[in-house]
Backbone as CSV, one residue per row, in Angstrom:
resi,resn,N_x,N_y,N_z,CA_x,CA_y,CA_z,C_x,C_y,C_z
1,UNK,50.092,233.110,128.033,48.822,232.698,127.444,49.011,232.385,125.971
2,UNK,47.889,231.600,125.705,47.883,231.399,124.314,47.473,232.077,123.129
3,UNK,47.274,232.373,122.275,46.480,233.608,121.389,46.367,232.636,119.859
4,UNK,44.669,232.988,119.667,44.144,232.223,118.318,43.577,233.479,117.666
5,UNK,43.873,233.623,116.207,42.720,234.714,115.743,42.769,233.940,114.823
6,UNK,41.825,234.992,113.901,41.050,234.478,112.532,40.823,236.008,112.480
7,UNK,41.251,235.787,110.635,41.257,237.155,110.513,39.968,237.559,109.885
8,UNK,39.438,238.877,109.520,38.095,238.975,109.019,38.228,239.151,107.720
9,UNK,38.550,238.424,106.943,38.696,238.119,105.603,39.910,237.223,105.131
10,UNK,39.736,236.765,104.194,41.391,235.715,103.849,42.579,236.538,103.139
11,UNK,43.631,236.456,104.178,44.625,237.359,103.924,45.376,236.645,102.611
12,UNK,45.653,237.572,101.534,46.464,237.427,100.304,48.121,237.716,100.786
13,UNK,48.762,236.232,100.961,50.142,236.334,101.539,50.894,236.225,100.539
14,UNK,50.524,235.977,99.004,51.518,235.361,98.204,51.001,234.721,97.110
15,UNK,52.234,234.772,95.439,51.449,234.469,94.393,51.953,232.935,93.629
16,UNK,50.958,232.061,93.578,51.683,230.624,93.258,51.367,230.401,91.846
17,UNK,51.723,230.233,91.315,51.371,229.947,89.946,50.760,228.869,89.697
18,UNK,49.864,228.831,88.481,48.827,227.553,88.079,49.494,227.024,86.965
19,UNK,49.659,225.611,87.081,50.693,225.031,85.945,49.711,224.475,85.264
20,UNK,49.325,225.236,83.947,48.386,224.209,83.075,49.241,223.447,82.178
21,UNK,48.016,222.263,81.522,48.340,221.327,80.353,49.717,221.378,79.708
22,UNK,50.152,222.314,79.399,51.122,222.392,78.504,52.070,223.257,78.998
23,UNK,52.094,223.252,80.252,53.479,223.271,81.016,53.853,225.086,81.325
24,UNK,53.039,226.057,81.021,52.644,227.331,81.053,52.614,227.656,82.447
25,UNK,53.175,228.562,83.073,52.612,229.302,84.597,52.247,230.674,84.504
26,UNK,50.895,230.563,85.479,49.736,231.403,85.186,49.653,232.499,86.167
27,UNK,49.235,233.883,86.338,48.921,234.500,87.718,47.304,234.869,87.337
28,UNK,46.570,234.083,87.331,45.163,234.942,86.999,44.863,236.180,88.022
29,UNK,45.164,235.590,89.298,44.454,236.830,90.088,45.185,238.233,90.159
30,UNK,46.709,237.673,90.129,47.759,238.613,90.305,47.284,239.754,88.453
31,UNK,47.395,239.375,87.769,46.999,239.339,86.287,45.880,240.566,86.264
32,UNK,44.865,240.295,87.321,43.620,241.003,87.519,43.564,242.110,88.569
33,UNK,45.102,242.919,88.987,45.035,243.423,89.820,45.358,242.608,91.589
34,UNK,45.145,241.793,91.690,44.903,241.325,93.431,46.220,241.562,93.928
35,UNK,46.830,242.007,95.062,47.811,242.480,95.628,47.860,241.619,96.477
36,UNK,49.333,241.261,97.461,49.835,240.953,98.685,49.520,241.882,99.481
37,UNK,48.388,241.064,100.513,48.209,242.091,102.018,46.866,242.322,101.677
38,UNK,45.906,242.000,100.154,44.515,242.224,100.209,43.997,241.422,101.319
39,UNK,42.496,241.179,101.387,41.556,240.847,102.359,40.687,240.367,101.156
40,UNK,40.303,239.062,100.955,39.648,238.429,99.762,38.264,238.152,101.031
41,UNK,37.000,239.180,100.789,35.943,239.189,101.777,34.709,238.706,100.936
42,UNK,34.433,238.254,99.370,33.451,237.669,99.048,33.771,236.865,98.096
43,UNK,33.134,235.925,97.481,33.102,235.280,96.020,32.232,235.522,95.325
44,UNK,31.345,236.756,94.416,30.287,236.304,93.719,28.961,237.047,94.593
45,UNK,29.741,237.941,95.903,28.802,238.417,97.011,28.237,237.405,97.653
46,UNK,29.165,236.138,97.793,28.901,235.401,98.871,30.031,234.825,99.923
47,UNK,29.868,235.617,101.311,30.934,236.074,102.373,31.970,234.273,101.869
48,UNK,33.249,234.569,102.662,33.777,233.596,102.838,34.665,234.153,104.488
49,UNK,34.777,232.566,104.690,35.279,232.965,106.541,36.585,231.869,106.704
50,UNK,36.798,230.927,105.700,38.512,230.527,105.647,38.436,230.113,104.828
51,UNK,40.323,229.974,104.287,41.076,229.326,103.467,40.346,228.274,102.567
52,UNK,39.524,227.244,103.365,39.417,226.100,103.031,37.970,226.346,102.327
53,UNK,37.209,227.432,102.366,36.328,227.627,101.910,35.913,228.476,101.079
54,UNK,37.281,229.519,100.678,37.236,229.819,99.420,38.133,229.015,98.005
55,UNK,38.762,227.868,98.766,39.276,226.860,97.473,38.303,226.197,97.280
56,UNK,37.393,225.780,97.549,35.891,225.047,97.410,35.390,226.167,96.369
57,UNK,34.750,227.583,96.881,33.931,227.962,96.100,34.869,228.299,94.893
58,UNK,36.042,228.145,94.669,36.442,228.658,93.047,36.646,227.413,92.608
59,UNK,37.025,226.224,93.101,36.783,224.908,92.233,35.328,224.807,91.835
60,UNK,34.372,224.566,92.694,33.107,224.306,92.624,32.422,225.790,91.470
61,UNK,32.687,226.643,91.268,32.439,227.579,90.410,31.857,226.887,89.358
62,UNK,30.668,227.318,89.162,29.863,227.159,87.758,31.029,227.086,86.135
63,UNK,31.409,228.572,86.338,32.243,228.381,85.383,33.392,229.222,85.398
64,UNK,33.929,229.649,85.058,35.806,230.196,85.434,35.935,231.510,85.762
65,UNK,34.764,232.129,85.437,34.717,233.988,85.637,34.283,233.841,87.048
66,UNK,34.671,234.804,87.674,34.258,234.572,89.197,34.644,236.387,89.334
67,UNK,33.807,236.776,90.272,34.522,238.176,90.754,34.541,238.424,92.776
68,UNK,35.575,238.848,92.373,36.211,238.888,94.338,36.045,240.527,94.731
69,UNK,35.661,240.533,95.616,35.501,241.537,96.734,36.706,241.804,97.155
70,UNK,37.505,242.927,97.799,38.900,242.632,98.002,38.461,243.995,98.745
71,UNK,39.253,243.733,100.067,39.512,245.306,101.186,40.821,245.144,101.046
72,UNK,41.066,246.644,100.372,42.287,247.207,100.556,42.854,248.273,101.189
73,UNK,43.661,247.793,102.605,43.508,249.145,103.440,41.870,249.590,103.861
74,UNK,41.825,250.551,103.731,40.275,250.945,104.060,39.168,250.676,103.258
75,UNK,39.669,250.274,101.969,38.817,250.998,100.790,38.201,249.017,99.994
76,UNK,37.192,249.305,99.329,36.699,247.926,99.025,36.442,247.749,97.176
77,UNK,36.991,246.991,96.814,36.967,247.250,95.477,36.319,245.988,94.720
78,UNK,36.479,245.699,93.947,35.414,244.286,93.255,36.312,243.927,92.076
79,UNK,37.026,243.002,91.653,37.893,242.377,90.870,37.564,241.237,90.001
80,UNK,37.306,240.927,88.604,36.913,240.094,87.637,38.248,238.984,87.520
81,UNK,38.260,237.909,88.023,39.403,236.442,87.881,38.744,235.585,87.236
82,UNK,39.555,235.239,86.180,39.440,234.011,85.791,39.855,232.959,86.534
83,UNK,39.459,231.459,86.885,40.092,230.335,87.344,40.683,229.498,86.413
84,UNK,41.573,228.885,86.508,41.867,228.180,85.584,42.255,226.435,86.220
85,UNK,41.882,225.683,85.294,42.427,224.490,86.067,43.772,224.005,86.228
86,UNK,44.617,223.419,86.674,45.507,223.310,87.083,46.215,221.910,87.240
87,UNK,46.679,221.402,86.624,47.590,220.234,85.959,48.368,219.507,87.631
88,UNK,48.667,220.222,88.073,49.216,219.928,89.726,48.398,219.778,90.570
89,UNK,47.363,220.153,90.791,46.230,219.911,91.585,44.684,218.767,91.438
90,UNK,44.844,219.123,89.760,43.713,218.966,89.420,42.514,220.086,89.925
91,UNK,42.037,220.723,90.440,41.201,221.637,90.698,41.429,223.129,90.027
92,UNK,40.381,224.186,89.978,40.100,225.217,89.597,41.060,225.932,90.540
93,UNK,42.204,226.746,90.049,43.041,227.701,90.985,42.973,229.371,90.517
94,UNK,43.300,229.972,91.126,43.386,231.717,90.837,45.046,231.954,90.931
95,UNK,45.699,231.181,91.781,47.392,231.487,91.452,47.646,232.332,92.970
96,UNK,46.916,231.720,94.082,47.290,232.719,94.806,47.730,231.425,96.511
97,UNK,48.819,232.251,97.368,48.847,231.623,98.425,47.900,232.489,99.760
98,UNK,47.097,231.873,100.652,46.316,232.558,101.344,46.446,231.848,103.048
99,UNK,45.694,233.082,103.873,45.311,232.515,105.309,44.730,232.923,106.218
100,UNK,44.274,232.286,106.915,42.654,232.987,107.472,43.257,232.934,108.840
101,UNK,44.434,232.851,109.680,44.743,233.012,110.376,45.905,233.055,111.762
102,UNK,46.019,233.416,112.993,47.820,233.753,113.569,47.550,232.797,114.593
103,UNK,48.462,232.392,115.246,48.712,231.293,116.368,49.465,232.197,116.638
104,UNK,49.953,232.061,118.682,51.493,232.543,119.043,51.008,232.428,120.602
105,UNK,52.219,232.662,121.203,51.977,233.051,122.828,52.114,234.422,123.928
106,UNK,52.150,234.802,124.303,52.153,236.509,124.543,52.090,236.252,126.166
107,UNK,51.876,237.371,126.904,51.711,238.030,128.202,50.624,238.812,128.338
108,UNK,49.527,238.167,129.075,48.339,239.214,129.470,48.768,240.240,130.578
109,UNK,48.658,241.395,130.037,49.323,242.807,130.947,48.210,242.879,132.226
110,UNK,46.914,242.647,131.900,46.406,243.448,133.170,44.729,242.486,132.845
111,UNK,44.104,242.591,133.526,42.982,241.886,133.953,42.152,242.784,135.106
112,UNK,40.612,242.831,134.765,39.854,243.723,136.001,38.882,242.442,136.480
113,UNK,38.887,242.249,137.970,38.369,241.162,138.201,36.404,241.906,138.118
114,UNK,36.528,243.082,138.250,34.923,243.467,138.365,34.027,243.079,136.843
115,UNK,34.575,243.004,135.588,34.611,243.336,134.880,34.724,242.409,133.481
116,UNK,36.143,241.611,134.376,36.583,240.611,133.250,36.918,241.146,132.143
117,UNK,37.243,242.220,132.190,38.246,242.612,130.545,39.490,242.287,130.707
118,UNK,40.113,242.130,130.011,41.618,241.838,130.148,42.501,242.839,128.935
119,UNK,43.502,243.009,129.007,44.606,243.758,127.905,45.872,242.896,128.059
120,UNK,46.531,242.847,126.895,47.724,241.767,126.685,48.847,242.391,125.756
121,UNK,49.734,241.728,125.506,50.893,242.351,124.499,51.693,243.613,124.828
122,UNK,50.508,244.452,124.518,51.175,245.550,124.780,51.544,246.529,123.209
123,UNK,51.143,245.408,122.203,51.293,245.853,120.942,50.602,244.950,119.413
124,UNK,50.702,245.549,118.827,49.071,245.022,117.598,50.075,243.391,116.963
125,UNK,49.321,242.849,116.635,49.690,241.213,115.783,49.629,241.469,114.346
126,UNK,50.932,241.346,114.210,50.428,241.782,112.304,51.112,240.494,111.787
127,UNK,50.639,240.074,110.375,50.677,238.976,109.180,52.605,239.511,109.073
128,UNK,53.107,238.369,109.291,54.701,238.258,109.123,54.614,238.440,107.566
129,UNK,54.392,238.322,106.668,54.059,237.970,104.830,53.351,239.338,104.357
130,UNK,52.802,240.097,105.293,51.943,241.190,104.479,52.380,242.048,105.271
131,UNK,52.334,242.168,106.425,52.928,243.164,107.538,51.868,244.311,107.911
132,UNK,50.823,243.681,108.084,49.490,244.792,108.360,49.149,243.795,109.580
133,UNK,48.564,244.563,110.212,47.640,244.775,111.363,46.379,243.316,111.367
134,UNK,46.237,242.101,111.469,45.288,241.389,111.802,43.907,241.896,111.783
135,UNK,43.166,242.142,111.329,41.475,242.402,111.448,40.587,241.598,111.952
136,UNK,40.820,241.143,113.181,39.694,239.825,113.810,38.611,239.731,113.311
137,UNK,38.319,238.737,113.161,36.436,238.266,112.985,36.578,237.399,114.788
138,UNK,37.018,236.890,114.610,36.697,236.253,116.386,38.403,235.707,116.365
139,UNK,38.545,235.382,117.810,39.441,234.621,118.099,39.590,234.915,120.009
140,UNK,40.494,234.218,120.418,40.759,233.519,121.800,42.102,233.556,122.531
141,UNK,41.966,233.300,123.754,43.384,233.304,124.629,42.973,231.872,125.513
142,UNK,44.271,231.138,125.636,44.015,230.069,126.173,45.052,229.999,127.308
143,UNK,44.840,228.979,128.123,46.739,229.251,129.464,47.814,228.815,128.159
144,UNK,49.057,228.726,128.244,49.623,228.223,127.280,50.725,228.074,128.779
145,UNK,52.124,226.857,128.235,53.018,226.795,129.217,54.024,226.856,128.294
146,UNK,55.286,227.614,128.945,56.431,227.963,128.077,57.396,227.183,128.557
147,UNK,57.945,226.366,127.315,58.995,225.186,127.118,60.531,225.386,127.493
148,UNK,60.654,226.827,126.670,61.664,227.377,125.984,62.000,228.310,125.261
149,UNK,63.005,229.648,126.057,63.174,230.111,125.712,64.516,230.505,125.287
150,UNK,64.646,231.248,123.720,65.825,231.333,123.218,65.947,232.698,123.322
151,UNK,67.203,233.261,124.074,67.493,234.218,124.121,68.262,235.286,123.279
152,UNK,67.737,236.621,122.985,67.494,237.197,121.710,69.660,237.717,121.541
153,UNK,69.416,237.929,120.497,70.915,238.460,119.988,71.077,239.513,119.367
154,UNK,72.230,240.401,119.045,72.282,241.570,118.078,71.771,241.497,117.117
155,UNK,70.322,242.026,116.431,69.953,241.873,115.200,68.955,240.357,115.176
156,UNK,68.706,239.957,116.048,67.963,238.889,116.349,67.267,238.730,117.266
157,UNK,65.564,238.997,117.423,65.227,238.870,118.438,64.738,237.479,119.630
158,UNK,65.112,237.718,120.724,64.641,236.260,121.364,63.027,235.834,121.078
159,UNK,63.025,234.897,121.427,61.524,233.820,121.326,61.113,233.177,122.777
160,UNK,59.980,233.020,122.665,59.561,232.245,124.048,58.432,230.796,122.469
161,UNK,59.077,229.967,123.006,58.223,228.296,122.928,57.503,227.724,123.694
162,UNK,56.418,227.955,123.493,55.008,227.369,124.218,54.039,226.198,123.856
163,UNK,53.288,225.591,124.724,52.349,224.876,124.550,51.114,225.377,124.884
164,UNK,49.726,225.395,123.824,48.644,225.400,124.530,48.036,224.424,125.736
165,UNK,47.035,224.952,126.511,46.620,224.031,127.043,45.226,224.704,127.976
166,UNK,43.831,223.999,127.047,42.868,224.741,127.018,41.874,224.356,128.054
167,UNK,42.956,223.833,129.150,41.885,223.178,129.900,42.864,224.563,131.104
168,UNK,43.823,225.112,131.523,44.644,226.091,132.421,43.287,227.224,132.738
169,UNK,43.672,227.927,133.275,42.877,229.183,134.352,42.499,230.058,133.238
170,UNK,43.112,230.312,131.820,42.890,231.140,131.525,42.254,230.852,130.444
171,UNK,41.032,231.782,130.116,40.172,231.441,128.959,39.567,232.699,128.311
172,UNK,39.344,233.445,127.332,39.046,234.249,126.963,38.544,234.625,125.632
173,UNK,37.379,236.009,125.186,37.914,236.038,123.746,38.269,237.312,123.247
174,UNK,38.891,237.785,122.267,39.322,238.649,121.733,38.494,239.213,121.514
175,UNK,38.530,241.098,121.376,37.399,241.829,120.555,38.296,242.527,119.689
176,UNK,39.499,242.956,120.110,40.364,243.950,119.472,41.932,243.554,119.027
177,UNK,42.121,243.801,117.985,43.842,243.832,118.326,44.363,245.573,117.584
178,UNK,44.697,246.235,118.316,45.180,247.552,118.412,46.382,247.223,118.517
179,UNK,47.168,248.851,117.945,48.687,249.093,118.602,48.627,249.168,119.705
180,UNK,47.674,249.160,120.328,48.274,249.021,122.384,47.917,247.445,122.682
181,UNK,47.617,246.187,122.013,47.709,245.370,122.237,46.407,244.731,122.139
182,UNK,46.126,243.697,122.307,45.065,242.760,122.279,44.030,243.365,123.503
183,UNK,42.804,243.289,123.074,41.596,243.645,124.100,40.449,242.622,123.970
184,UNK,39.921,242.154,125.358,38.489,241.003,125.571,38.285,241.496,126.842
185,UNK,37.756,239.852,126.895,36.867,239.808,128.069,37.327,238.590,128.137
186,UNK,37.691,237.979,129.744,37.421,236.303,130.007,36.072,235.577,130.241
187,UNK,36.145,234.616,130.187,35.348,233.876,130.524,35.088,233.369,131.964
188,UNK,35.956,233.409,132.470,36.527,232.595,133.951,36.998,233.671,134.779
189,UNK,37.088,233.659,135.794,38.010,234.326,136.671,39.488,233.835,136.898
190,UNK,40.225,234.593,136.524,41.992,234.592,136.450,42.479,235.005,137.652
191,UNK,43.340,233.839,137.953,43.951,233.428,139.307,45.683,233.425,139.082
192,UNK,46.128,234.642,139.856,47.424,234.222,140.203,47.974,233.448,141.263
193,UNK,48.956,232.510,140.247,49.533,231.620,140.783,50.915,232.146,141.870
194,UNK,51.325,233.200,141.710,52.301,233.753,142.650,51.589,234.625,143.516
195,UNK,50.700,234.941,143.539,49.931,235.816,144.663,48.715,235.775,144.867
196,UNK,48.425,236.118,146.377,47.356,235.213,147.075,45.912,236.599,146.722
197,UNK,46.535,237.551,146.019,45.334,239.132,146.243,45.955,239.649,144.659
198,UNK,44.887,240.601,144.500,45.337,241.183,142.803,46.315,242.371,143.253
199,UNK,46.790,242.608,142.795,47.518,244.324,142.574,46.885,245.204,141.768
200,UNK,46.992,246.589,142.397,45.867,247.236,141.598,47.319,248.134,140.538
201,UNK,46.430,248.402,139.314,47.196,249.178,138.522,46.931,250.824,138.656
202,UNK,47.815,251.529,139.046,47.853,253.235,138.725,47.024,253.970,137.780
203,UNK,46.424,254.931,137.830,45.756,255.355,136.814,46.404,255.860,135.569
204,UNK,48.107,255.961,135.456,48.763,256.104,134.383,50.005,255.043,135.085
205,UNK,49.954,254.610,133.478,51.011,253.439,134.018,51.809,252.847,132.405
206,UNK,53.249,253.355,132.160,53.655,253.050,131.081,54.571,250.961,131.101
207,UNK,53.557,250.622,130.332,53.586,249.071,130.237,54.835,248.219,129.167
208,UNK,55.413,247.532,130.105,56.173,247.238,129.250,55.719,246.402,128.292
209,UNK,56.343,245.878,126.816,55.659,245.201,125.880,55.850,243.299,126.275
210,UNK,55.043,242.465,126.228,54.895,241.583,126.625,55.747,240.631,125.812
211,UNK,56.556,240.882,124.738,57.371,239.949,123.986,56.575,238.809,123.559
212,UNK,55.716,239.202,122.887,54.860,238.386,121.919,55.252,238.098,120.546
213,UNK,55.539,236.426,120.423,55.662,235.536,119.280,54.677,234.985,118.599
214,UNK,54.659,235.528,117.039,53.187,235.096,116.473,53.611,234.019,115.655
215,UNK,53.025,232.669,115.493,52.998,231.520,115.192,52.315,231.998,113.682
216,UNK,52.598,232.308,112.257,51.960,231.960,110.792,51.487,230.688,110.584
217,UNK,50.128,230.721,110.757,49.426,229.096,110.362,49.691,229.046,108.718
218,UNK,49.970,227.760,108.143,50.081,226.987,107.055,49.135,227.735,105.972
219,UNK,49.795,228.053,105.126,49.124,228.954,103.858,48.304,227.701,103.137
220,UNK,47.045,228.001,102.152,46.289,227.467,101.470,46.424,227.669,99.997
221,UNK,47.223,227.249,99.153,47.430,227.674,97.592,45.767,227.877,96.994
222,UNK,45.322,228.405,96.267,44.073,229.068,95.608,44.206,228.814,93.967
């Protein structure tokens, strides 16, 4: 299957510098405290839900003081940035690389046809760049078909290469991603293609991990 999230805030993966006028590189946000692995959850106490829409609200900013909301770990703190404009872009930047969300392909472990919940992986999706745990705001499972796989080596693990394809049997959405793996509900009823009846699962049953590859979508400089 396929796997889409979006995380519940814009993950802080990395710090880019703002090249002003006179050839200077800047970290405003870094400067102001902001860490790799924060959760940038407001502008000004007004939510933001991706990448592309918190480089809008700090260009579009009235004027260069701006203050960010930031979850760190558990805890929520409020941070004063300057923006500054930026000679390479032209637009208002903070100096930061960001992303609102994971692509990849995985193995759905188990499915209840009464029910339609499903469980997958077998283990939590974390940010390759920050190395924490994903915090969904929404996201999805789609059929996906596997191309290619490269088989893993000493000190190297294998990969499976997939294609989505959102029209297949399987459709779903995420509520959870835990260390025991991804948790929803489908949409559809899920049909195996190798067997004509479901198999029922044991009431204890140790699962193997589904060898799930997470795809890092394209960072957004800030």
């Amino acid at each position: 299957m396929g796997v889409m999230l979006q995380s519940r805030g814009i993950m802080v993966v990395g710090f880019a510098p703002v090249m002003t006028g006179a050839g200077e590189k800047n970290y405003p946000a870094r400067d102001s405290g902001v860490e790799i692995g924060d959760l940038i959850m407001k502008v000004d106490g007004k939510n933001v839900t991706s990448e592309n829409d918190l480089a809008q609200m700090i260009d579009s900013h009235s004027d260069d003081n701006l203050t960010l909301t930031i979850k760190r770990q558990q805890h929520y703190i409020s941070l004063p940035v300057k923006a500054i404009p930026c000679k390479e872009t032209g637009r208002k930047r903070i100096g930061l690389f960001v992303r609102d969300g994971i692509m990849g392909v995985g193995t759905l472990s188990f499915w209840d046809p009464e029910s339609n919940a499903f469980a997958a992986l077998g283990h939590i999706i974390i940010d390759a760049d920050t190395r924490q745990g994903v915090d969904v705001l929404q996201g999805k499972i789609v059929s996906a078909s596997i191309q290619t796989v490269k088989p893993g080596k000493p000190g190297q693990p294998g990969e499976k290469i997939g294609i989505f394809n959102s029209s297949g049997p399987i459709e779903g959405k995420i509520e959870k991603n835990s260390y025991s793996g991804l948790f929803g509900e489908t949409t559809r009823e899920v049909n195996n293609p190798l067997l004509k009846y479901p198999l029922e699962v044991p009431m204890h049953i140790r699962l193997r991990k589904g060898g799930h590859k997470s795809t890092q979508l394209s960072m957004v400089m800030i």
